[in-house]
N, C-alpha and C positions, 0 to 999 in steps of 0.2 A: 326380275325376269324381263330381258328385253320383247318387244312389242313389234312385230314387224309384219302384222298382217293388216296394218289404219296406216291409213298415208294421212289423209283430212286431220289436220289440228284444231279443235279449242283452247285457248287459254283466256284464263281469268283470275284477278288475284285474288287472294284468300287470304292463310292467314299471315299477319304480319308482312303485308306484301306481296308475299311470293309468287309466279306467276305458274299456273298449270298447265298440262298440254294434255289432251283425252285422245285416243286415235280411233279411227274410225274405219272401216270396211272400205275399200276403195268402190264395191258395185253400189254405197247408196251415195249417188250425185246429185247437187243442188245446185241448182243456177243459181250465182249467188245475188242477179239482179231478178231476180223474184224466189226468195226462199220462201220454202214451205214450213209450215208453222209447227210441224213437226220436222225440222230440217237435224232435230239434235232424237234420232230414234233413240227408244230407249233399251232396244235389245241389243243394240252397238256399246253404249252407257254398261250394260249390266256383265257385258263377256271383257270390258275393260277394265273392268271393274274387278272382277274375280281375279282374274292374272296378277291384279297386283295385290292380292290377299294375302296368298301366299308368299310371295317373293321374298325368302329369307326365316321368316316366324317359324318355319316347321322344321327347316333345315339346316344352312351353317350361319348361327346366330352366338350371341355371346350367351344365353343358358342353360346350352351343352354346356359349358366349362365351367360356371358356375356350379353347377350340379355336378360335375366332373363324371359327363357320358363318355367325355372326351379328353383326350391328350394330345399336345402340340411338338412338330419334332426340327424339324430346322430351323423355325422362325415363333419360337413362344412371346405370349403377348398377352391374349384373352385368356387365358388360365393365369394369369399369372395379374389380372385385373387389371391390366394397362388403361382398357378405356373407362372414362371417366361421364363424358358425355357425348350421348346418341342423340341423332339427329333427326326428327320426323316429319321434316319437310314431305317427304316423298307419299306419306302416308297420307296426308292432309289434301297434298293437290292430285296424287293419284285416286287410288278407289273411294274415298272419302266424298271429294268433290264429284264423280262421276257419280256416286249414288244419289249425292245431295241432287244433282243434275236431275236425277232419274225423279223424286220426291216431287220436284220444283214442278218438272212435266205433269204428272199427273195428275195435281193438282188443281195446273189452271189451265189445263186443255183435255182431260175426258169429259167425255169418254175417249174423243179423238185419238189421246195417246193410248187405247187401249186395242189400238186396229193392228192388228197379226203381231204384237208384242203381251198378250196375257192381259188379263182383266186387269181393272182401274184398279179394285182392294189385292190381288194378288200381286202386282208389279209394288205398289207401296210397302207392301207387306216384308217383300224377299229383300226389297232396297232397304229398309227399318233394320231388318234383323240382321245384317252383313255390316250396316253401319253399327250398331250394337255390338256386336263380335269386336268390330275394329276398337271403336271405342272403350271398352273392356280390359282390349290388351294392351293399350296406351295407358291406361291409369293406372294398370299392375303395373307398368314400369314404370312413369316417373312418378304417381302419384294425382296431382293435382295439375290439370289440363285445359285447354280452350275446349269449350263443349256449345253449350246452348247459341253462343253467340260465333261462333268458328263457321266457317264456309259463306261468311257472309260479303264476302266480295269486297269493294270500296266501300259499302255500307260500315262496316268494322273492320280497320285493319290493323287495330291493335283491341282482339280480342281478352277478356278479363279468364282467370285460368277461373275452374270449376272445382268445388271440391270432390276428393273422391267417394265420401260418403254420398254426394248427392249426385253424383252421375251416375252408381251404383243405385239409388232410387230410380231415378227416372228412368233406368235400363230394364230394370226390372218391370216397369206400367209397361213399357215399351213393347217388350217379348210379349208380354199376355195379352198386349190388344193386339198385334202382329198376328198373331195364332190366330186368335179368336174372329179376326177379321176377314182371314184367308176363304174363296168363297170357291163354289163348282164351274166359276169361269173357266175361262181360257187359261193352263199355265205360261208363267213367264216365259217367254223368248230367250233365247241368249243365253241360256244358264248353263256356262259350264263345266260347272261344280255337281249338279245334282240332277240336272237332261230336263228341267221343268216339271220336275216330282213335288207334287207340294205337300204331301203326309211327309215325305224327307225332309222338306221347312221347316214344317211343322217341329219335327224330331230335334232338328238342329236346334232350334228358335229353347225348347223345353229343357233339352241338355246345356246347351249355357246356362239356361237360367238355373240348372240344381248345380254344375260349377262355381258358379257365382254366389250360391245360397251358402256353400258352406265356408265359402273365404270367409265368410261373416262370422261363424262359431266362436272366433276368442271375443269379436268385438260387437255384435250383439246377434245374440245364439238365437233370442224368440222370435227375433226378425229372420233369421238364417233360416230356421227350421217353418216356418210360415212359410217361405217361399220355396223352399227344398220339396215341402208337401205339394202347394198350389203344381210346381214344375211337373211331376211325377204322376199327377192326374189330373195337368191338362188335357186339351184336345190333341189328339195324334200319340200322348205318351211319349218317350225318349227313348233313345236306342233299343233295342230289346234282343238283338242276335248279333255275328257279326256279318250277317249280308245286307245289315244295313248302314255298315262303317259307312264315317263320312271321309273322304280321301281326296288329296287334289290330285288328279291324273295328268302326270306329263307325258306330251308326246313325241313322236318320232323325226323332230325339225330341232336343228340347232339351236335355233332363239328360242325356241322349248325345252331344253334336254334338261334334266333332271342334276341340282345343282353339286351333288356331289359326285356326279358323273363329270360334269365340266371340270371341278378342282384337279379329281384323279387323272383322267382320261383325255382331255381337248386340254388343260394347261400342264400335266404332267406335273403337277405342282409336289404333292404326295403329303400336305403340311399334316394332318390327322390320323390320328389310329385311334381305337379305342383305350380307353384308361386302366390303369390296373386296376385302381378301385373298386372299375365297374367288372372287369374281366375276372378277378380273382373271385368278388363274388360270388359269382353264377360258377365258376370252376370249382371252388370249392363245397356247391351243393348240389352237383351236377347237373345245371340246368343246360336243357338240350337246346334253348333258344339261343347261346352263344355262337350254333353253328351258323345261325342267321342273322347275328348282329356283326359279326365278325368274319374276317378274311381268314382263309386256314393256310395255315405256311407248311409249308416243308420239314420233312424231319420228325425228329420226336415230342415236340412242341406245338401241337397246330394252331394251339391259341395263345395268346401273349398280348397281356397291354402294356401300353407303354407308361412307364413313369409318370404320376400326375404331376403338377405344379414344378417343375423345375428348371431354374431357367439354360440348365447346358444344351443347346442345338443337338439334336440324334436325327437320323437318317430313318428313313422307315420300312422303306420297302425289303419286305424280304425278312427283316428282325423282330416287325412288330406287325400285328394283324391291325389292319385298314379296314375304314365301315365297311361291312359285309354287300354280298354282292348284290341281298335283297335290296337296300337300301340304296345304290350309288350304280344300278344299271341307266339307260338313257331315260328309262319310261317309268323307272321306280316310282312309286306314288310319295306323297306327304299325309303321314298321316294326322289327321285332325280330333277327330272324335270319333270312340270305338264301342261298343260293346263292352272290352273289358275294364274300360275305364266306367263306365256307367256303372259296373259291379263294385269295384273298386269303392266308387262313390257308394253305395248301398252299403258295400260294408265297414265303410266308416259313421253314416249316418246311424245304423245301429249301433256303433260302438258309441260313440256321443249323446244318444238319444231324440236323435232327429227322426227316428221311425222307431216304431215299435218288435222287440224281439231282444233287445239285450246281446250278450255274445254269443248267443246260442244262433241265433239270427246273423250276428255281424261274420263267427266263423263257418258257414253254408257262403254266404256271399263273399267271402275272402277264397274259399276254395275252390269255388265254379270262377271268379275270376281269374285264376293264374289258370286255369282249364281252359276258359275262352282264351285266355293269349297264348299259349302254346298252341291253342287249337289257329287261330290267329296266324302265327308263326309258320305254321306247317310240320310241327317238329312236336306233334302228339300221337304217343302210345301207352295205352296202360300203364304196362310194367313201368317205365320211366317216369312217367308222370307218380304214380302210385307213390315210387322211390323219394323223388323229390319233393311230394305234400310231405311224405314224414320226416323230412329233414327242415322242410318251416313250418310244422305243423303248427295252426292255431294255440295259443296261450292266454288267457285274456289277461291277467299283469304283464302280458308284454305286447298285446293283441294290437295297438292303439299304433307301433309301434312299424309292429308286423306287418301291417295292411299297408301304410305309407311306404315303408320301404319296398314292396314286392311290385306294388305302383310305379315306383318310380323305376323298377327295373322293366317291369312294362311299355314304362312311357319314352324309351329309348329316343334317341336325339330330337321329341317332342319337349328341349332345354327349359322354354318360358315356362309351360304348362306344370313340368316336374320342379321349375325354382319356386313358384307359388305355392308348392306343395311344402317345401323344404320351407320356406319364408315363415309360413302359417302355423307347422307342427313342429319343425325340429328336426325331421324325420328326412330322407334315413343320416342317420348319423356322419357327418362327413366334417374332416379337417382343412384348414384352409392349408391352400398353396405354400408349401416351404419359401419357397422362394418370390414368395406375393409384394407386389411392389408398395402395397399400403397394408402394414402389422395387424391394421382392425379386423380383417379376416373377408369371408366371402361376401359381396356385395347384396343388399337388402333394396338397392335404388338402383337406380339407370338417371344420373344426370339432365339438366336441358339441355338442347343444344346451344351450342355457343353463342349463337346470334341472335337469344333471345333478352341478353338482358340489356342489348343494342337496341334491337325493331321494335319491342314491346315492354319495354325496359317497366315502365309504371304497374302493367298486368303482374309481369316478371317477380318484380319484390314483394308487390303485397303476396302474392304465392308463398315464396319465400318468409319472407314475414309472419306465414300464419304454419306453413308447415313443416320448416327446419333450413337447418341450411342444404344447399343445390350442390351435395355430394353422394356419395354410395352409399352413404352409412346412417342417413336419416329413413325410418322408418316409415313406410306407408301408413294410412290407416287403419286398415282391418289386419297388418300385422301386428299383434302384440304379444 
């Protein structure tokens, strides 16, 4: 997402070099022949920060196609697993570094940095847990990552990777004392993602952490379920309705506009419609959410996806329903964490035994979940709804089954969130790309980028060394 409201640059290296750039508000000015010892605010740090959270993760990323939310029509590529290795540069010296920045401040200048930017434990707190998120979603992808020792400038620039098991520990101390930290100060400045609501931190901080409890279930389930529990009766609780979705809201400027608005709309490009996979789905048990995933055409067809995995060019417009217009207006939101995923989550931990209630338990929370996301959608009424529970009606021999995949129809072009799902269970059932340019099937990794085993080439191997080889098709750790 471009950044055009900071003119003021910082840059600093980090990792393996690279050099960062942070922007800044043009009304805070420093004389730079007497700066202020707060010259780097940290509510400048913290709305920098956010912008680049989102940029891409919720939107047109490679696990929509992975997951095959999605279908490619003139120019196939990412369905068809062309890329090999992804790059995260941008993630390290953008929000990463500005939060580290944020951490660094408060530190060794409050209270001082706590003057009209939110209290000393609340500013640490939001900066912890957004660096946690980030962190989290890096190691679902490539596995084994710079952590402990990353952001640290010329001090280390060639960072040692971290394993995933233990950055999945540390994340976990991290969220609980985050929470528990959080105090009746002043809230954050700058924040916005959540307007300086800290019970909303709070929520976010607790909902990662029971996503992240149950990655754990194949690869140690009493550690998953310890912390799934701890997550659900912390302090603040996690999601509980959907008016307290967590969303990134775009708004009504260009360098803001809503990124499948830009594809469609400002480059006329038209490369996506939805998959048949996913279209036929939901059409075949007529679920009323497709009028809002989907573009309706003309004719006696109004919904249609397009062919997954194949490498022949098709045209789209007009043949094939395009993301719907919920998703791909200028101001559409990105959805993050919902409500009905929280249910979702509940009623797989009953089906597993991570809470108490078995499947009598896990199908109540399977049904109020596809309740909340229709309700979610806008496209709940009784009668329809009523129709559609009894066409997935709960099964518990296929219940396990059931819950993962109505999720992942849920979790529409939320690609990473719904491949971790798929990664972990199995679930929902999906074939690889006909026409997929590597036989081994859907991708279980996200490569390094290229220029790591150049810059940090020593970190680079031993990683490699300990975790597989640096393709698609070596296994994370809590996948098994």
């Amino acid at each position: 997402m471009k950044n055009t409201l900071y003119k003021s640059l910082l840059c600093a290296f980090l990792v393996t070099g690279a050099v960062s750039c942070s922007k800044y508000d043009e009304s805070f000015n420093v004389n730079p022949a007497n700066p202020s010892p707060l010259a780097l605010q940290t509510r400048f740090l913290l709305s920098s920060a956010l912008q680049g959270v989102e940029d891409g993760s919720f939107s047109i990323n490679a696990g929509n196609f992975y997951v095959q939310y999605l279908a490619e029509g003139p120019y196939p590529g990412a369905s068809l697993y062309t890329g090999k290795n992804f790059d995260w540069a941008g993630i390290y010296t953008g929000p990463l570094y500005d939060l580290q920045q944020i951490l660094n401040l408060v530190e060794t200048q409050a209270p001082a940095a706590a003057e009209g930017n939110g209290s000393y434990a609340n500013q640490k707190a939001v900066a912890t847990i957004l660096q946690s998120f980030l962190y989290i979603q890096m190691t679902d992808r490539w596995g084994a990552i710079p952590y402990k020792n990353a952001l640290k400038g010329s001090n280390d620039l060639k960072p040692v990777y971290d394993s995933q098991e233990s950055i999945y520990a540390d994340v976990f101390v991290k969220l609980s004392e985050a929470v528990s930290s959080i105090d009746g100060g002043n809230p954050v400045a700058g924040d916005l993602l959540l307007g300086g609501d800290m019970e909303a931190w709070k929520r976010f901080a607790n909902t990662l952490r029971m996503s992240m409890a149950l990655r754990l279930s194949k690869v140690d389930a009493a550690k998953g379920k310890a912390e799934y529990n701890a997550a659900i009766t912390a302090d603040g609780g996690v999601i509980s309705s959907n008016d307290e979705n967590i969303e990134w809201n775009y708004i009504d400027d260009p360098a803001y506009f809503n990124p499948w608005y830009q594809n469609y709309t400002i480059s006329n490009r038209n490369d996506f419609a939805i998959s048949d996979v996913l279209a036929n789905y939901m059409l075949d048990k007529g679920d009323k959410r497709i009028e809002v995933y989907a573009e309706e055409l003309a004719g006696a067809t109004p919904y249609k996806g397009l062919l997954y995995g194949s490498s022949a060019a098709k045209n789209i417009p007009g043949a094939y329903s395009r993301v719907g217009d919920a998703f791909r207006g200028k101001t559409s939101p990105a959805r993050i964490f919902n409500y009905p995923q929280v249910l979702f989550m509940q009623a797989e931990a009953a089906k597993i035994g991570y809470i108490e209630g078995g499947d009598a338990a896990a199908a109540l929370f399977y049904a109020d979940a596809i309740k909340a996301s229709w309700e979610m959608n806008g496209v709940f009424n009784l009668a329809d709804f009523t129709a559609y529970l009894a066409e997935v009606a709960y099964v518990p021999a296929s219940g396990y089954e059931q819950i993962m995949t109505e999720k992942w129809v849920h979790n529409y072009l939320n690609g990473y969130e719904a491949w971790n799902d798929w990664r972990r269970t199995g679930y929902p059932v999906l074939e690889p790309a006909e026409d997929a340019v590597d036989t081994r099937g859907i991708p279980v990794r996200q490569g390094y980028p290229t220029k790591e085993g150049a810059l940090n080439r020593e970190s680079y191997e031993a990683a490699v060394a300990t975790q597989g080889v640096d393709d698609n098709y070596t296994f994370i750790w809590w996948d098994k």
